[in-house]
C-alpha positions as CSV (number, residue, x, y, z in Angstrom):
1,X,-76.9,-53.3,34.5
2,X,-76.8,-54.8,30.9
3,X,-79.7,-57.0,30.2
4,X,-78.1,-58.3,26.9
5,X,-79.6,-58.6,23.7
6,X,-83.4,-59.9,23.7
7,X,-83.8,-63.7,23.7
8,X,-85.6,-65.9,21.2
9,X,-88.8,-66.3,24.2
10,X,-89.5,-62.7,23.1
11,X,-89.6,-63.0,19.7
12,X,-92.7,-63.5,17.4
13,X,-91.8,-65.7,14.7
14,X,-95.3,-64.7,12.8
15,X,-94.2,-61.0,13.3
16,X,-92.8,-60.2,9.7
17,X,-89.4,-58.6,11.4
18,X,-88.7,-62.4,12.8
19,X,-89.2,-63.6,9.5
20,X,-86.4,-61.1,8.0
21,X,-84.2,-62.4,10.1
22,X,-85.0,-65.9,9.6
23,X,-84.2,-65.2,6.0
24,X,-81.2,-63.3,6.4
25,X,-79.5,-65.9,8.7
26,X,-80.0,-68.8,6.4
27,X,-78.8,-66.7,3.2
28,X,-76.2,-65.4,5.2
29,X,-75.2,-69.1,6.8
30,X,-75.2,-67.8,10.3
31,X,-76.7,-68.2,13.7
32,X,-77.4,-66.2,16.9
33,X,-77.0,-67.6,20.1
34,X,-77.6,-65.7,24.0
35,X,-76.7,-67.2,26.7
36,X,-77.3,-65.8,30.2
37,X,-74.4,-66.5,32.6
38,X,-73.5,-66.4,36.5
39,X,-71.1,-64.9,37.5
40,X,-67.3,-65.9,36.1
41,X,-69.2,-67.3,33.1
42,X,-68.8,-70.5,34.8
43,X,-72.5,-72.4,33.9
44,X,-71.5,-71.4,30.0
45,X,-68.4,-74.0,29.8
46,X,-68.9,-76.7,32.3
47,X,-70.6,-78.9,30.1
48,X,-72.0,-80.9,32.9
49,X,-74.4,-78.6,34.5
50,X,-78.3,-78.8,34.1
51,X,-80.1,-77.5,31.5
52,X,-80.6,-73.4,32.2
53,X,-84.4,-72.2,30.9
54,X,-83.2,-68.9,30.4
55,X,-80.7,-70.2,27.7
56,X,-82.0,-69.6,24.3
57,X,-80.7,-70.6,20.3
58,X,-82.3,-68.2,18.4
59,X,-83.0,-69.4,14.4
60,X,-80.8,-71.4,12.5
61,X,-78.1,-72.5,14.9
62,X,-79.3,-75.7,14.5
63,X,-78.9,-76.0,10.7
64,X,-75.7,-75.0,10.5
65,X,-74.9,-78.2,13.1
66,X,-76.8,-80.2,10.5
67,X,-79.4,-81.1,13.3
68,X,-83.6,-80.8,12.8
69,X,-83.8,-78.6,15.4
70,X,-81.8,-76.5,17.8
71,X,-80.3,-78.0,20.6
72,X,-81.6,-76.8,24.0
73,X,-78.6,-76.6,25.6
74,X,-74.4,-75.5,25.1
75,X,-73.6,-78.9,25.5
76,X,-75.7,-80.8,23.2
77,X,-73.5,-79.6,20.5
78,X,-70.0,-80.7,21.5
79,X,-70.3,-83.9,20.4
80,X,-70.7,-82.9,16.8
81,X,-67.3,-80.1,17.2
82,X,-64.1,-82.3,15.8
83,X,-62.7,-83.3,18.8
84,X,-59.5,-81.8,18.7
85,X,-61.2,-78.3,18.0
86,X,-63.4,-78.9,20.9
87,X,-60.7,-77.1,23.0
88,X,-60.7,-74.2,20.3
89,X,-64.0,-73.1,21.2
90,X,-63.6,-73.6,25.3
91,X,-60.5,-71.5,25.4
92,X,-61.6,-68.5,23.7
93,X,-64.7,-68.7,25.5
94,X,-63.1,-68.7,28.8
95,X,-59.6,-66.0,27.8
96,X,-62.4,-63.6,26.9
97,X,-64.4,-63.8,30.1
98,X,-61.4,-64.1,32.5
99,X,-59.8,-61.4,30.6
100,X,-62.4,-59.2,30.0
101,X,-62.7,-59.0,26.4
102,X,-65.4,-58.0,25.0
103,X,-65.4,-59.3,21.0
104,X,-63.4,-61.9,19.9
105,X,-63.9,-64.8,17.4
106,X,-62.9,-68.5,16.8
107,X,-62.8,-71.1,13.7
108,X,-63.2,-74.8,14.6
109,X,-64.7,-77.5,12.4
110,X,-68.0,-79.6,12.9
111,X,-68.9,-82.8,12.1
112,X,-72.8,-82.8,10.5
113,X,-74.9,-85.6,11.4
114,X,-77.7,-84.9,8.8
115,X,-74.7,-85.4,5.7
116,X,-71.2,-86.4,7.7
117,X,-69.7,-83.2,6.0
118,X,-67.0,-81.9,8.1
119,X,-67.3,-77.6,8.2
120,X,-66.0,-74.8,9.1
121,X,-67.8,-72.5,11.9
122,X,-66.6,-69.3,12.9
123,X,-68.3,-67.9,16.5
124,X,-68.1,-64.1,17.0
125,X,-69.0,-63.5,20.9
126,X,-69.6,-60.5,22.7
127,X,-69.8,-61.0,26.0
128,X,-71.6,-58.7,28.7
129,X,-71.0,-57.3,31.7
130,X,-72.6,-55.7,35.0
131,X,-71.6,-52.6,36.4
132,X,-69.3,-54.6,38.5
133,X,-67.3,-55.9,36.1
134,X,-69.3,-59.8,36.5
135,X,-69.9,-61.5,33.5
136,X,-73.6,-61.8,32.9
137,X,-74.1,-63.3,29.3
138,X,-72.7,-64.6,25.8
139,X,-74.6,-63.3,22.6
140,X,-72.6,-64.4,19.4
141,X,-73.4,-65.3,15.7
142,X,-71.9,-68.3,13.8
143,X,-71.4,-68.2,10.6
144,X,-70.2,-71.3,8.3
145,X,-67.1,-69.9,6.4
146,X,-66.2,-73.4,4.8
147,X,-66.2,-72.0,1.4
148,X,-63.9,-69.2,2.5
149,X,-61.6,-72.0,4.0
150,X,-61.4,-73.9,1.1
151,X,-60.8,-70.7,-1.7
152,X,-57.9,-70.3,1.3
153,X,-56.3,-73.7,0.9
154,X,-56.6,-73.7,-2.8
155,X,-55.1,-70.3,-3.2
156,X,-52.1,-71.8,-0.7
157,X,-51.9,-74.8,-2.6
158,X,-51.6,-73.3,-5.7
159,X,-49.1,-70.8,-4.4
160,X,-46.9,-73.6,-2.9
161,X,-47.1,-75.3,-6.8
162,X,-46.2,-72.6,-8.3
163,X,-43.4,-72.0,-5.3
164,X,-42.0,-75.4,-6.0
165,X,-42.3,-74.4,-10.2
166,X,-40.1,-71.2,-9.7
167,X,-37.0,-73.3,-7.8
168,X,-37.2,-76.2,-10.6
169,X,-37.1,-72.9,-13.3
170,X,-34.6,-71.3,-11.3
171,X,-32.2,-74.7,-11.1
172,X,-33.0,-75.5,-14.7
173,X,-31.8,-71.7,-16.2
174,X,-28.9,-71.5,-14.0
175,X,-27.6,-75.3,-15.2
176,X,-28.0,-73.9,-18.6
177,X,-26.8,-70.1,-18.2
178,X,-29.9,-68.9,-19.4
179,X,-31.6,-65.7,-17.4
180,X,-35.6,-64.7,-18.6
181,X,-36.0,-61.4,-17.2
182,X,-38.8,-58.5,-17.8
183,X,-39.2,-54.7,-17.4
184,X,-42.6,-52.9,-17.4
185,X,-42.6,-48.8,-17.9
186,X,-44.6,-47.7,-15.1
187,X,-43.8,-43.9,-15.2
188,X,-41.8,-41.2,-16.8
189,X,-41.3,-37.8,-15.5
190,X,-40.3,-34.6,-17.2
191,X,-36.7,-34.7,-16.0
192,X,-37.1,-38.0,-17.9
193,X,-36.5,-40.4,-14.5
194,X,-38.0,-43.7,-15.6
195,X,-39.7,-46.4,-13.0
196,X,-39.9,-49.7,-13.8
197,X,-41.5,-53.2,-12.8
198,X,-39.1,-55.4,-13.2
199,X,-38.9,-59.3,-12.5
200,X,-36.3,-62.0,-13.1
201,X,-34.9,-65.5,-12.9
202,X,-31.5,-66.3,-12.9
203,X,-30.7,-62.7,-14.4
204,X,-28.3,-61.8,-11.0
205,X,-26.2,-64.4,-11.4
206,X,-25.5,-63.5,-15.0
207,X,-24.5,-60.0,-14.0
208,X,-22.4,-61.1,-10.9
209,X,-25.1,-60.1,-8.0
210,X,-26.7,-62.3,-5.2
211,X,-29.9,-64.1,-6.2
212,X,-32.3,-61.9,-5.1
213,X,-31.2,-58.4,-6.5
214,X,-33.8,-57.1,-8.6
215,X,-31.4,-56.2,-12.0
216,X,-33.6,-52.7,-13.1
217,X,-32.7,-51.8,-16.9
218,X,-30.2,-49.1,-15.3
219,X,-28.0,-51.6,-13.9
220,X,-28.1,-54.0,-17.1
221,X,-27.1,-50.8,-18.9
222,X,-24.3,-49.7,-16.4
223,X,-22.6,-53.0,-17.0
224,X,-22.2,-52.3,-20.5
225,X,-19.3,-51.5,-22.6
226,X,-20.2,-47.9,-24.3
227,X,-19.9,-49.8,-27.8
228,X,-22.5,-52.6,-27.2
229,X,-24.5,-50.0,-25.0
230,X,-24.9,-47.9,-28.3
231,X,-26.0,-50.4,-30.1
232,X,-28.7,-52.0,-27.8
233,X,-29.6,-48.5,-27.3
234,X,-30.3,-47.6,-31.4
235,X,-32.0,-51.1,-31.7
236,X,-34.8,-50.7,-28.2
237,X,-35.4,-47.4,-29.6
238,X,-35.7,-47.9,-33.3
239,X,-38.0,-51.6,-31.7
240,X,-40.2,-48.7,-30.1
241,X,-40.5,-46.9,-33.2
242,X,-41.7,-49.5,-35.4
243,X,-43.6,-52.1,-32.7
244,X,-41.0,-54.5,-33.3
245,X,-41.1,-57.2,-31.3
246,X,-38.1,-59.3,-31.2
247,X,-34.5,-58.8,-31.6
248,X,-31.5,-60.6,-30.3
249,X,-27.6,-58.8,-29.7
250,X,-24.7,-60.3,-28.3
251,X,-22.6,-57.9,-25.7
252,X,-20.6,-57.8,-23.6
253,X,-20.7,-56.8,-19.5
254,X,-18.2,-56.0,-17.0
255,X,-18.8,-57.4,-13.2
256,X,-18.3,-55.1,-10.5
257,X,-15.2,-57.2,-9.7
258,X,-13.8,-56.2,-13.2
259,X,-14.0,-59.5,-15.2
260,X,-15.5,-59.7,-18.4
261,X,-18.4,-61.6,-19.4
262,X,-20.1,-61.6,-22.9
């Protein structure tokens, strides 16, 4: 049978090992938690039943709640889970004893008494079993990944800004036939095969293609009359040759539907 991991009862916090982890939790943010259950698992989530002796918070559970101490039972700590994340924590709890699994993990947010911060917890369980199958306890860690949340929001608020930028550029160059468009030489190969990074607004539309089609310098150059193709050709390399950096040339291109376009 598997006796689970060793409960706090057994540990000596003057024993320098305790201490280690004492200091690795609170760097770290997290906290360990074992919980012996009967079978099903049922005594862990019924919030109602008595206080079980054997249950045992091991260091800095509490802190992370924001409480002076940690609580002496599962349910002391529901009140301070945001109520409509209570349910979070209860359903993964129960799928991964009636379904067997042995590690999973869930994110619900906390309400701290000691500062009325609201965080985010993350509980990684791993729950045990008998040679029968029965459930017999919960060990898990909780950790406070609020700052990971937050670098997560930002990075999809920014992206949604700069979503939201793109479509008022993209509406402004079409309105005024303008296309901004730029090609980066990754590689080049003996037989002289050239691969390129290329990006684009509005540059499709100019050359006759759905929106989305990534317009490579091959196909700006097979839309070319030979003429103009020439001369854009003598004046990229000659820019090459001497690190010029600008130049302008007005040609002219021929749509795959045969209409010209300059």
């Amino acid at each position: 049978m598997d006796a689970g991991p060793q409960s706090e009862k057994s540990l000596d916090t003057s024993n320098i090992s305790a201490e280690l982890l004492l200091l690795t939790l609170e760097a770290s943010r997290a906290g360990l938690f074992y919980s012996p259950m009967s079978a099903g698992g049922e005594n862990f989530m019924n919030f109602s039943h008595q206080h079980d002796p054997n249950q045992a918070w091991s260091m800095n559970v509490g802190s992370l709640y924001g409480l002076a101490e940690s609580p002496k039972d599962a349910k002391e700590l529901l009140p301070y889970i945001i109520e409509s994340d209570q349910h979070i924590l209860v359903e993964c709890v129960m799928k991964a004893i009636s379904e067997r699994i042995r590690e999973s993990d869930c994110e619900y947010r906390i309400h701290r008494p000691d500062n009325g911060e609201i965080r985010w917890l993350m509980t990684r369980m791993l729950i045990g079993a008998d040679d029968q199958g029965n459930t017999r306890y919960l060990a898990s860690m909780v950790f406070d990944i609020t700052d990971q949340k937050l670098a997560q929001e930002h990075l999809e608020k920014s992206n949604a800004q700069l979503e939201h930028a793109q479509k008022y550029l993209r509406a402004a160059l079409s309105a005024s036939g303008i296309a901004i468009y730029r090609h980066v030489l990754k590689t080049e190969d003996a037989s002289s095969q050239k691969d390129y990074e290329s990006w684009n607004f509005n540059l499709p539309q100019l050359y006759g293609y759905p929106e989305n089609t990534v317009i490579t310098p091959e196909v700006q150059l097979r839309h070319m009359e030979k003429e103009d193709f020439d001369a854009i050709s003598t004046k990229i390399t000659a820019g090459f040759k001497t690190n010029q950096r600008e130049f302008q040339h007005e040609y002219a291109i021929r749509w795959n539907d045969q209409t010209m376009h300059w």
